[in-house]
LOBA-374891 format. One record per residue (C-alpha): z, x, y; residue in three letters. Coordinates in pm, whole numbers, plus 50000, padded with zeros to 5 digits. Layout:
LOBA-374891
ZXYALA;...
END
This chain:
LOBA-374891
283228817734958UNK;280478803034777UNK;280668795834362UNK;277808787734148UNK;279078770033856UNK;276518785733604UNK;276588818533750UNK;279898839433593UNK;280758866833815UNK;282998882133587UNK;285238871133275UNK;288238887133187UNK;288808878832828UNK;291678893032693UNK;293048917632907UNK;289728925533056UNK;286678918233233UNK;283458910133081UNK;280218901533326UNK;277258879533251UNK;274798863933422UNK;273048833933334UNK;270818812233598UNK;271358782233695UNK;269408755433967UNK;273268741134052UNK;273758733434385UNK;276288757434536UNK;279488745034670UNK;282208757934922UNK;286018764134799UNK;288868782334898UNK;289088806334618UNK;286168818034360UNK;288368805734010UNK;286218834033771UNK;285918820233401UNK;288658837933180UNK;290278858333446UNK;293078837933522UNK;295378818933226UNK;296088783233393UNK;293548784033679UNK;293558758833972UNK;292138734833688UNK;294318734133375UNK;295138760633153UNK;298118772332932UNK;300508794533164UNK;301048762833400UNK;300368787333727UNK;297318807933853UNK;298208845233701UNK;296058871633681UNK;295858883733306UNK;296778919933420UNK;300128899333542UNK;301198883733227UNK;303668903633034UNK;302628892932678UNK;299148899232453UNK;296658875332509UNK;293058867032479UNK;290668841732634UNK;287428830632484UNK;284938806932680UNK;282328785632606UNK;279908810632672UNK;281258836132433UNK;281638806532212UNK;277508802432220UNK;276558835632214UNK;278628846431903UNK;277508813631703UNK;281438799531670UNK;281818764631533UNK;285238762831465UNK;288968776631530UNK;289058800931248UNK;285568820231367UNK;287408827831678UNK;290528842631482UNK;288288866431325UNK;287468883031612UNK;290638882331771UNK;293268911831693UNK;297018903131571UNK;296048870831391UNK;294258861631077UNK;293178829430924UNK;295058809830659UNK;293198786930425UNK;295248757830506UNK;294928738530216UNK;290818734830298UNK;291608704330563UNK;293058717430877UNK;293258745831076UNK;295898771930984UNK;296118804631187UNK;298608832331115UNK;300298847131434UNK;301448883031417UNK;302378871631069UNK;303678842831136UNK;301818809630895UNK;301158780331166UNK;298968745431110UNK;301078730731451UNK;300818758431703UNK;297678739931878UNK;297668725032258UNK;295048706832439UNK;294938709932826UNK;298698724832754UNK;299918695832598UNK;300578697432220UNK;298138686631927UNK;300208696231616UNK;298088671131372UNK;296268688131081UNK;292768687231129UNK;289578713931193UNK;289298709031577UNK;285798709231724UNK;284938731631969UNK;282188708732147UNK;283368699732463UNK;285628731932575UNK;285528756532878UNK;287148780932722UNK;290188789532423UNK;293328811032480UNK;295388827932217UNK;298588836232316UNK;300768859232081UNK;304528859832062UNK;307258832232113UNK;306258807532356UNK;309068781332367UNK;309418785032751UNK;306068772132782UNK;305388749132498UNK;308468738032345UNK;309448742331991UNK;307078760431784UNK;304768786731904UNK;307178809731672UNK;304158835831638UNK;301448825831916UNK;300088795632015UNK;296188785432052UNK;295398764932348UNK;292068746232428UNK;290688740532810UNK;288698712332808UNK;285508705433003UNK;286388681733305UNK;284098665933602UNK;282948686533860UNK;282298663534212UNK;279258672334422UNK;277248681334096UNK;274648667333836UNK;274108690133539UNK;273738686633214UNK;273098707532846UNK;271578697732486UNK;272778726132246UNK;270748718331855UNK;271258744331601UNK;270518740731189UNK;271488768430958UNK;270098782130620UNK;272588765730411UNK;271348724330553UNK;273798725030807UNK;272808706931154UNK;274508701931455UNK;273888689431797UNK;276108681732121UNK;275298671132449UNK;276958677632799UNK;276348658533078UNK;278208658433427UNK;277018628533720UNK;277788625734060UNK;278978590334036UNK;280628590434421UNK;280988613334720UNK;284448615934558UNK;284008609534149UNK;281938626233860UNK;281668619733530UNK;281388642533278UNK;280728633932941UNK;280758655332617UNK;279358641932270UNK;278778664631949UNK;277478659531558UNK;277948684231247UNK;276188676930925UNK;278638701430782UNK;277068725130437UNK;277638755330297UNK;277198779030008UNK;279848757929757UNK;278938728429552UNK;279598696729653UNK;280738705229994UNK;279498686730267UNK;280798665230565UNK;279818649630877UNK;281878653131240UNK;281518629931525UNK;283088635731865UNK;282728615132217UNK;284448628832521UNK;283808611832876UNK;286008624933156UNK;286288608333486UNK;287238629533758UNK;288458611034133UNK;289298626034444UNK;291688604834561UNK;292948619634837UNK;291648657734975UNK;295048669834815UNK;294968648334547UNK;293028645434194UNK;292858629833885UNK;291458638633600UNK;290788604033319UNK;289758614932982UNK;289068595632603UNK;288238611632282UNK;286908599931996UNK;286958620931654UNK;285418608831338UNK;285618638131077UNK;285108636430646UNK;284738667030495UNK;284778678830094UNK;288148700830027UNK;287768736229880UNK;290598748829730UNK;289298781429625UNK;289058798129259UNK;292118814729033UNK;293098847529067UNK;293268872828756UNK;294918910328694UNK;296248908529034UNK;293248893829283UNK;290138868829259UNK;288128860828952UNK;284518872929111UNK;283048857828779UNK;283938823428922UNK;282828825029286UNK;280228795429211UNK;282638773029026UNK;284368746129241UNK;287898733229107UNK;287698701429280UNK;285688671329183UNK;282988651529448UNK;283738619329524UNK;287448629629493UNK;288548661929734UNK;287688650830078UNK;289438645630391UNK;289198619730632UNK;290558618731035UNK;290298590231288UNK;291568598331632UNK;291798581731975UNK;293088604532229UNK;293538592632615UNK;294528616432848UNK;295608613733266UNK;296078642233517UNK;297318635233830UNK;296908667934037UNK;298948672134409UNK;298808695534691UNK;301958690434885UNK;301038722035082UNK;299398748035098UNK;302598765234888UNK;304138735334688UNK;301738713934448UNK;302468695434130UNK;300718680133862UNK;301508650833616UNK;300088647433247UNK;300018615333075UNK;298618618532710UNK;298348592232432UNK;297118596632118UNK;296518579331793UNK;295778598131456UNK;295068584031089UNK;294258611230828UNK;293798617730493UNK;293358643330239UNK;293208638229857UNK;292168665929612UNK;292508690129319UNK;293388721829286UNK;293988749329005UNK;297538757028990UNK;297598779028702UNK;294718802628496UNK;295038820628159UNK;291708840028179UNK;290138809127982UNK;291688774228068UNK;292538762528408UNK;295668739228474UNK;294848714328760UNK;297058700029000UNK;296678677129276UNK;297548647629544UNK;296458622129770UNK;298438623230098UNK;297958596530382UNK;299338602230711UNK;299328583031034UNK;301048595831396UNK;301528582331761UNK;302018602831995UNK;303508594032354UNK;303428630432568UNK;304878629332978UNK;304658664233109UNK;305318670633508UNK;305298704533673UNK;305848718033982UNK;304938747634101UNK;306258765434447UNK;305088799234616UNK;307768813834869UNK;309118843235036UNK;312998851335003UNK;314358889035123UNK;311258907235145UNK;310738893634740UNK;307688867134699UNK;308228840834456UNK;306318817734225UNK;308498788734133UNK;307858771333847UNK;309288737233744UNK;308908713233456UNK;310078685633265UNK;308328668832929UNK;309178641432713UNK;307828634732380UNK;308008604032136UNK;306488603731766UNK;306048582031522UNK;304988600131211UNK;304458575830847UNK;303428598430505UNK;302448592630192UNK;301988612829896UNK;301098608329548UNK;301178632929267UNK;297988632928984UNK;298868614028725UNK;296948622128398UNK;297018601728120UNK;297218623927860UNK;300118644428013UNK;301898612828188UNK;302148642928453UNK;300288663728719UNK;299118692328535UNK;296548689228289UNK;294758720028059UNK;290498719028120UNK;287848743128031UNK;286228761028286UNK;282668747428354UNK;279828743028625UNK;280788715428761UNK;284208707428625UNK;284248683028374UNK;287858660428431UNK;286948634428212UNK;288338655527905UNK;291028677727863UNK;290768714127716UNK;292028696627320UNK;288818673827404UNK;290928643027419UNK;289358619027714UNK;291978617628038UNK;291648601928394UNK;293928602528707UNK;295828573628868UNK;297008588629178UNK;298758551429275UNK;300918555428960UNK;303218585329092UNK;304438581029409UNK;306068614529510UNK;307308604929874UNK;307188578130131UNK;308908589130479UNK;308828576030845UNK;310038597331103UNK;310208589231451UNK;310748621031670UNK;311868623032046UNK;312228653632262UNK;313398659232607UNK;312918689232788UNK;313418709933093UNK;311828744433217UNK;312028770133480UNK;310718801433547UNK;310528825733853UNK;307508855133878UNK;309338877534134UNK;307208900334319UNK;310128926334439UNK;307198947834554UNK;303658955334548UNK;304708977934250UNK;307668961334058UNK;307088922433944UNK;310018904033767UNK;309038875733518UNK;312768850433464UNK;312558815333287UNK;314138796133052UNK;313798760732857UNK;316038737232718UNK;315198710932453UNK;316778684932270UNK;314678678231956UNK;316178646331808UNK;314468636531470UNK;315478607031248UNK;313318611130916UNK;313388575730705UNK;312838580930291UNK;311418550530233UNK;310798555329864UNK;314428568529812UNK;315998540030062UNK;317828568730221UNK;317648584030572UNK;318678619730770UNK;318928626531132UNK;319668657831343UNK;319668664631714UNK;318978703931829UNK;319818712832192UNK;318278749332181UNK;317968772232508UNK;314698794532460UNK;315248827532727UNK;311748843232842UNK;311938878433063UNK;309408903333174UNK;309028933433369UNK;305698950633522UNK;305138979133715UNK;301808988933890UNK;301569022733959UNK;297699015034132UNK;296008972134173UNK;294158983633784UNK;296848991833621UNK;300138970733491UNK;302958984433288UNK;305258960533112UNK;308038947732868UNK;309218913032783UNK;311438894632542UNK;311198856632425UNK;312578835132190UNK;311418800732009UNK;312678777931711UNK;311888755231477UNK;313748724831354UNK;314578725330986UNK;312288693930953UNK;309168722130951UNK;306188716131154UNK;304948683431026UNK;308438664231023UNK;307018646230634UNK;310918655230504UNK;314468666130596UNK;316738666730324UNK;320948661730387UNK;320818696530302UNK;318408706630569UNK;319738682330810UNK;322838705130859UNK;321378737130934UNK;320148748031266UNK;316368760431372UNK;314938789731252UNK;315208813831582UNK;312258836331631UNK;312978869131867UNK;310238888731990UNK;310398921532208UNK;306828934432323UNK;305608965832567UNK;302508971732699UNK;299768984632913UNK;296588966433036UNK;294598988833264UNK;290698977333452UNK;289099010033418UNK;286458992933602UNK;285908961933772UNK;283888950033463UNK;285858967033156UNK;289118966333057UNK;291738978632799UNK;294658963032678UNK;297548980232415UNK;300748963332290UNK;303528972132071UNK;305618943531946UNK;308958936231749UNK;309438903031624UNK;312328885831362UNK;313358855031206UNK;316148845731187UNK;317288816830921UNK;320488793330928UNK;321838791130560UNK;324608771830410UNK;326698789430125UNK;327078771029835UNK;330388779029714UNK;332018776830061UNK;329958748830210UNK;330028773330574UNK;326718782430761UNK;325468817930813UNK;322648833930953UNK;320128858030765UNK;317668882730864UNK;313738864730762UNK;310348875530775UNK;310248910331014UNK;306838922131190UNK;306148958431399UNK;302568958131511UNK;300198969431730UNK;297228955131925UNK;294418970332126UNK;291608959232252UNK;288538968432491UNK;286578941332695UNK;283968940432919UNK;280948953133070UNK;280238990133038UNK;276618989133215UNK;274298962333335UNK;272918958532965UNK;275528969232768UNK;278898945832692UNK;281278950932404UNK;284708930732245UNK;286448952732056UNK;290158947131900UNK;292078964831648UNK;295778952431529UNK;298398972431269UNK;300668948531109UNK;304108959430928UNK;306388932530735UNK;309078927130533UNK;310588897330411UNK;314458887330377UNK;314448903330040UNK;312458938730188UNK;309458924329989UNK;306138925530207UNK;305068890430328UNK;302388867630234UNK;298878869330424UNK;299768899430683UNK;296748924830642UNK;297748960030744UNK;294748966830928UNK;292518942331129UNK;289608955431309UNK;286498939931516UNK;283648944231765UNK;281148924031893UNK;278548941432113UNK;275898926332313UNK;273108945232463UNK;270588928332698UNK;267038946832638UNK;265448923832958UNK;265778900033156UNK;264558876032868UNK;265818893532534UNK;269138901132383UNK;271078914532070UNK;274058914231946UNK;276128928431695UNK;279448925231518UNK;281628938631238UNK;285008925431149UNK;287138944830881UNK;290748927230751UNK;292808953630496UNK;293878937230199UNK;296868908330183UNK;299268897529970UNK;298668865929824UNK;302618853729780UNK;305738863929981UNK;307628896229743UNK;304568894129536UNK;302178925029614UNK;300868923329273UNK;298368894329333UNK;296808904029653UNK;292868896029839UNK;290908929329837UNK;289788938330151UNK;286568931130301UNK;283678943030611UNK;281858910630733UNK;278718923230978UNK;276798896831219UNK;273808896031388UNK;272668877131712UNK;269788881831867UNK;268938856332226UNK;265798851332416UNK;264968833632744UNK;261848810832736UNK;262628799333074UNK;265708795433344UNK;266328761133164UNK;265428767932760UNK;267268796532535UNK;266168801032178UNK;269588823331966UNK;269508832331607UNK;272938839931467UNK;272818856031092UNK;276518860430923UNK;277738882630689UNK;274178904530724UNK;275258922330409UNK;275488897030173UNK;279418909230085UNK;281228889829874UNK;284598884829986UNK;287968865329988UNK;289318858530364UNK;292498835330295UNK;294188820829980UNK;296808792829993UNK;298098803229711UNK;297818825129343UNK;295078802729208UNK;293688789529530UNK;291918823929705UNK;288598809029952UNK;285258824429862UNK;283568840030236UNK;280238827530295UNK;277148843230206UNK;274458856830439UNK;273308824230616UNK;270938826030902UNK;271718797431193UNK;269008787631460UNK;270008771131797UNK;268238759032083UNK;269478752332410UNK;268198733132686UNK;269708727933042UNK;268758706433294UNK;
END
């Protein structure tokens, strides 16, 4: 069958199909099977579900988002995506990494690369990346520990052999903002290509004092070694700084819109810093036409930084300011094999899944407190101005901060984890299709205080079950329930701390029970609808008695639907809605779980040259703090505007305008004092040029 790489026949995001066309002067290449852009989760290339299933297979909510959606809807980073994507919402994580909440569920660790985990704290680029899957619900089975709530997972771009293409992408925005990134793929051999991937942000926005630049180089060597056998060589560099916005105070129960132009952080002083080298090898093996396997080796080398201010307390005329400085450097050593085996047994087909990982970590932390000299603390009473003035307290008395004179925490922690997976898709007929797997890990985590000369160390063996059912009444139409489970060490996601207290208790287990329909009302649109139940549960230690027990956490009912696809030749649409209900351990309603989340993004193509499109995204209010409804971000309708045009096969001129209305509005807060002021309207102009 013949594929043209720059042609997409169809792709199903989500739990549909969505068709575009775009032209392309690619040569065209033979292969066995046409591998469509979205449709499948862990294609023939590399994705997240480790083997080639059809999304109207997979018994759990999911949705795929690919580069050229990226484009199209102007996304630069992680949390854009989010927005449009129904059962999670965006935390503010702090204003230095990306934090995503899953089905209610707070994550900054829940990230993968290629499959293979990338828990550091940073905003990852979205430069050099074929396409992003968010997967919601426990995924231990497939990713380890973790993945309590969902899991985000980024395909990268990797050589294609036979091929020499390339892309400039240039785009500068209202508020100063410029970026550019380059992709460019060589036939270096009859049996090689390399592909390489570069990208710069001269980051700006609407606050003061924010700025940034981003850097990222990505070659990728691709080598036929043998016709069943490929490997995939890839380095990347990541130079990020970036100011840190903490956000304003909150008042009377939400934001204090009288402040939205006052920063409570000082240039020079809240910005963020990450270094990374990050090599990756995939060996890829046919064994036959049945049996192949694949081999991941992935190093990577991370030093990162964040040191800023923050308001930690407001009485409606002085702010109390807080702060730290917090160095962090990890190694990480990742082995992951799988092996994955198609056979026939009593009438039943079978796709046999297989895998073992091993991970080592070295994680060393740092943090300092402020240290003000007037309190010999790190709080400290200022007026409110434009900019803040930290040179003198709210008395008038002249103060500074020494963040080397407190030094909260020192801690090493080196972290290995062995694990082994299995899981069978049974196809019992052309109706009935059984989903069976399991995954055992042994999390072992020594975590050094340096500063306190003590140490801690606990070893978790956990069994994660995974099950699914589907029934087919027609090909277009898939009925199905699963259950999974996941956990998370009592060291947290980061593994800074574990206290003797900690180091007793087991993981957190997170359950989650899910049934749903996804149904292809056409070839080119589809609809998905879930209803889920998911609960944490906690280990606790009685303090009288000294004996563990369990306790019911965080609960979240929901549902999700969504609508993808093509519904004529001009006419696409996205559409996703999610309902959210929670309760905390004390019946209280959790922290940043909006009831309501609701968004569409329609495209309409008005030739063969022009085309619009339009989207609205609508999150119900939050609460700000877990049990603490009182202090809550309002609600909020963001609208966007994109509107394309064709100057040739090879040149596309886009204009992306967000938040058309000009609302003012609160997304995320970290905290009571600490709620993120939305961006303005701000018009962004891109070019792109392919060759």
């Amino acid at each position: 069958m013949i594929y043209n790489k720059y042609t997409q026949i169809g792709a199903l995001a989500a739990f549909g199909m969505m068709i575009s066309a775009s032209a392309s002067t690619a040569q065209e290449i033979e292969t066995d099977e046409i591998i469509v852009k979205g449709k499948y989760l862990y294609s023939d290339q590399v994705n997240a579900l480790k083997t080639p299933v059809p999304i109207i297979d997979v018994p759990q909510s999911l949705t795929i988002v690919t580069d050229d959606d990226i484009r199209k809807q102007g996304f630069r980073e992680i949390g854009d995506i989010v927005r449009y994507t129904p059962g999670v919402n965006q935390s503010q994580g702090e204003g230095h990494r990306d934090s995503v909440v899953f089905r209610g569920v707070r994550s900054t660790a829940d990230f993968y690369m290629d499959g293979i985990r990338d828990d550091v704290q940073y905003y990852r680029s979205l430069y050099n990346l074929e396409q992003v899957e968010i997967l919601r619900g426990p995924n231990a089975l497939l990713f380890g520990r973790g993945g309590t709530g969902g899991v985000i997972n980024r395909v990268t771009k990797k050589g294609v052999i036979g091929e020499t293409f390339g892309s400039i992408d240039v785009g500068v925005d209202t508020f100063g903002a410029f970026d550019f990134a380059a992709d460019y793929n060589v036939e270096t051999s009859d049996s090689s290509a390399l592909r390489i991937n570069v990208h710069t942000d001269k980051l700006n926005n609407h606050r003061d004092f924010y700025d940034g630049d981003r850097y990222g180089f990505n070659p990728t060597l691709r080598l036929q070694l043998a016709p069943a056998t490929t490997a995939d060589i890839s380095y990347e560099y990541a130079n990020h700084e970036r100011f840190i916005d903490r956000g304003i105070p909150t008042q009377n129960g939400e934001p204090v819109k009288a402040l939205e132009k006052i920063v409570f952080g000082e240039d020079g002083v809240n910005v963020n810093t990450l270094k990374a080298h990050i090599l990756r090898g995939l060996l890829s093996h046919e064994f036959s036409d049945s049996v192949k396997g694949n081999l991941t080796v992935h190093y990577s080398d991370y030093d990162k930084r964040y040191t800023n201010y923050y308001a930690s307390g407001y009485d409606g005329t002085l702010v109390t300011m807080d702060g730290y400085d917090d160095p962090t450097t990890r190694e990480n050593i990742i082995i992951s094999a799988n092996v994955v085996s198609e056979f026939e047994t009593g009438g039943a087909q079978h796709t046999l899944l297989a895998g073992l990982e091993y991970i080592d970590t070295t994680n060393n932390n740092f943090r300092y407190n402020t240290f003000w000299t007037t309190t010999s603390d790190d709080n400290e009473v200022f007026n409110v101005t434009r900019p803040m003035d930290f040179s003198v307290n709210s008395a008038g008395v002249a103060t500074r901060n020494d963040f080397l004179a407190d030094l909260k925490s020192r801690t090493k922690s080196d972290i290995e984890v062995n694990s082994l997976l299995i899981q069978d898709q049974i196809e019992v007929t052309d109706n009935f299709r059984v989903m069976l797997g399991g995954r055992f890990d042994s999390f072992d985590i020594t975590v050094a205080n340096l500063k306190g000369g003590t140490s801690e160390s606990r070893k978790d063996e956990e069994f994660s079950p995974r099950a699914g059912v589907i029934f087919k009444p027609q090909d277009n139409l898939s009925i199905y329930a699963s259950y999974s489970e996941s956990f998370l060490p009592r060291s947290g996601e980061q593994f800074k701390s574990l206290s003797s207290s900690s180091a007793r208790l087991d993981p957190d287990v997170y359950e989650n029970m899910e049934a749903g329909v996804k149904w292809d009302i056409t070839p080119e649109l589809s609809f998905t609808g879930a209803y889920f139940e998911s609960e944490q549960v906690r280990a606790v230690r009685d303090s009288v008695t000294g004996e563990n027990s369990e306790v019911v956490g965080t609960q979240v009912d929901g549902i999700e639907l969504q609508i993808m696809g093509q519904i004529n030749e001009q006419l696409a649409i996205s559409a996703g809605y999610s309902y959210l209900d929670g309760k905390t351990s004390k019946g209280g309603e959790p922290r940043e779980i909006p009831e309501s989340t609701f968004s569409v993004w329609g495209t309409y193509q008005v030739n063969d040259q022009l085309g619009l499109g339009l989207g609205v995204a609508y999150q119900d209010s939050q609460a700000i703090s877990n049990d603490k409804s009182a202090n809550r971000l309002p609600s909020y309708t963001r609208v966007d505007l994109a509107v394309s045009y064709d100057v040739s096969e090879d040149l596309a001129l886009q204009l992306n305008i967000e938040n058309l209305t000009d609302e003012l509005y609160f997304p995320h807060s970290h905290s009571t004092h600490q709620a993120s002021v939305g961006e303005p309207l701000n018009a962004r102009f891109s070019l792109r040029r392919n060759f």
